[in-house]
Phi, psi and omega in degrees: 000115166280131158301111143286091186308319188288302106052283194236029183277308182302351171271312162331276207299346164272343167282347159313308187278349182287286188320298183321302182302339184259052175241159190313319191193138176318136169280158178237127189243105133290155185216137188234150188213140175213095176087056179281148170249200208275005162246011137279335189266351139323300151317300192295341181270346181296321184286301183315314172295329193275305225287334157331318184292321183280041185068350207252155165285159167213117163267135211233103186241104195273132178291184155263154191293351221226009176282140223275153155329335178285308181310329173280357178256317158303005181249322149313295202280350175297132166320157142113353182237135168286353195191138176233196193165104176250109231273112197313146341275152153293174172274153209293318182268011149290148159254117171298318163318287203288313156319284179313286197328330174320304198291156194292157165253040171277328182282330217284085189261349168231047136082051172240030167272160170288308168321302183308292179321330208267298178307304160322308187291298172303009168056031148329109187278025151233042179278162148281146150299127196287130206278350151303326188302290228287307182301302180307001185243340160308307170292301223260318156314298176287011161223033151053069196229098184286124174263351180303118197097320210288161174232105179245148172202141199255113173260115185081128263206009187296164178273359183274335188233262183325331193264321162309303153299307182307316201279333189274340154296320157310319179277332183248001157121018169288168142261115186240125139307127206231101139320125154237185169315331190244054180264130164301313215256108192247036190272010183252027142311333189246027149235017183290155125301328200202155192196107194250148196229120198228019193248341180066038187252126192280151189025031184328296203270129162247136161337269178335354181253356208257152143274163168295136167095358176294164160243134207241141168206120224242112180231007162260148199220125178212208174238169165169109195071016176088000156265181157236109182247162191265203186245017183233148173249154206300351189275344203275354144338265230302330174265348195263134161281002147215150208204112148232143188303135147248130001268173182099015208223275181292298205298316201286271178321316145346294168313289195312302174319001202256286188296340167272034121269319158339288168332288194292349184281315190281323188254335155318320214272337201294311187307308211277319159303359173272000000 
């Protein structure tokens, strides 16, 4: 089964937009950017469109390029925003830490604070799901794919995909492996069930590494040849009983999970103020 990502990106995001109408006012989702390239600013119009599907205003607060750490916290701590998003990679001579830390983690709707991250880990039952995390329990809930038992391995050990995954398979009754890019050795691929790929090595999983009948779920993303390809290669479809396609598979529903936690962020603060 291929994932239509887009699909049910587009499902999220209209229960979003439902919840969202009956409220006094649109939530605002800031997004601060500094010195982007053309496959961030690609990003930032995919978030600008969703947040519109999703009922939200979104504002886009561009730095100057040469702008110093202070100026990105300062952008962050300005009032007026229900959500914040600070949109990935920073310039090299930023601290990147201290820019996510900033942000609150009443705002932190796509977990990239040390607090969120930190909460997350600790299984807080008000942590958010981290919105790849969020995406990977979506897919796997609509293709009625049980992690309880399982034998999985998580390809790349980063805090954004792999590491977030991994914990959350673990959590829910896997036995997981943690790869990374640069292991020679993939040979426990071919007794995984499931198989989540985060490393951003184009086409890393090969037919030849997988059995039949795996769940291949693919959150990496790089170029090659000036496409965008994922870290699973397309043929290894033809074996997987669930398979997502890049593009089109992880990324979209990720997003859309970034704004229903934007959502739950607006109505925890709704709760707390009656």
């Amino acid at each position: 089964m291929k994932v239509n990502g887009r699909s049910i990106a587009k499902d999220i995001l209209a229960q979003v937009r439902e919840k969202v109408a009956e409220m006094e006012r649109a939530p605002h989702v800031r997004a601060i950017v500094v010195a982007p390239s053309a496959a961030t600013e690609s990003y930032l119009r995919i978030k600008e469109r969703r947040a519109k599907d999703a009922g939200m205003t979104f504002e886009v607060v561009r730095l100057p390029d040469d702008a110093a750490t202070g100026a990105a916290i300062a952008a962050v701590e300005a009032p007026g925003a229900d959500a914040l998003i600070v949109q990935l990679p920073l310039p090299p001579e930023m601290d990147t830490g201290a820019v996510l830390d900033s942000i609150p983690r009443e705002l932190d709707a796509d977990i990239l604070s040390l607090a969120a991250r930190t909460a997350y880990a600790a299984e807080d039952p008000d942590a958010l799901l981290p919105p790849v995390v969020a995406a990977l329990e979506e897919i796997l809930t609509r293709t009625n794919v049980s992690v309880e038992g399982k034998r999985a391995v998580v390809i790349g050990n980063g805090w954004l995909v792999g590491a977030p995954a991994a914990r959350w398979l673990r959590r829910n009754g896997a036995q997981v492996d943690v790869l990374t890019r640069e292991d020679a050795d993939f040979s426990t691929l071919a007794d995984a069930d499931i198989v989540v790929c985060g490393a951003g090595s184009p086409r890393v999983v090969r037919p030849e590494l997988i059995k039949k009948g795996v769940v291949l779920i693919d959150a990496g993303t790089s170029e090659s040849g000036g496409q965008m390809v994922g870290d699973v290669d397309p043929a290894c479809a033809e074996l997987a009983s669930v398979f997502t396609p890049v593009p089109g598979g992880v990324g979209p529903i990720a997003v859309a999970c970034l704004f229903r936690n934007a959502l739950e962020l607006v109505e925890r603060k709704r709760l707390q103020t009656r």
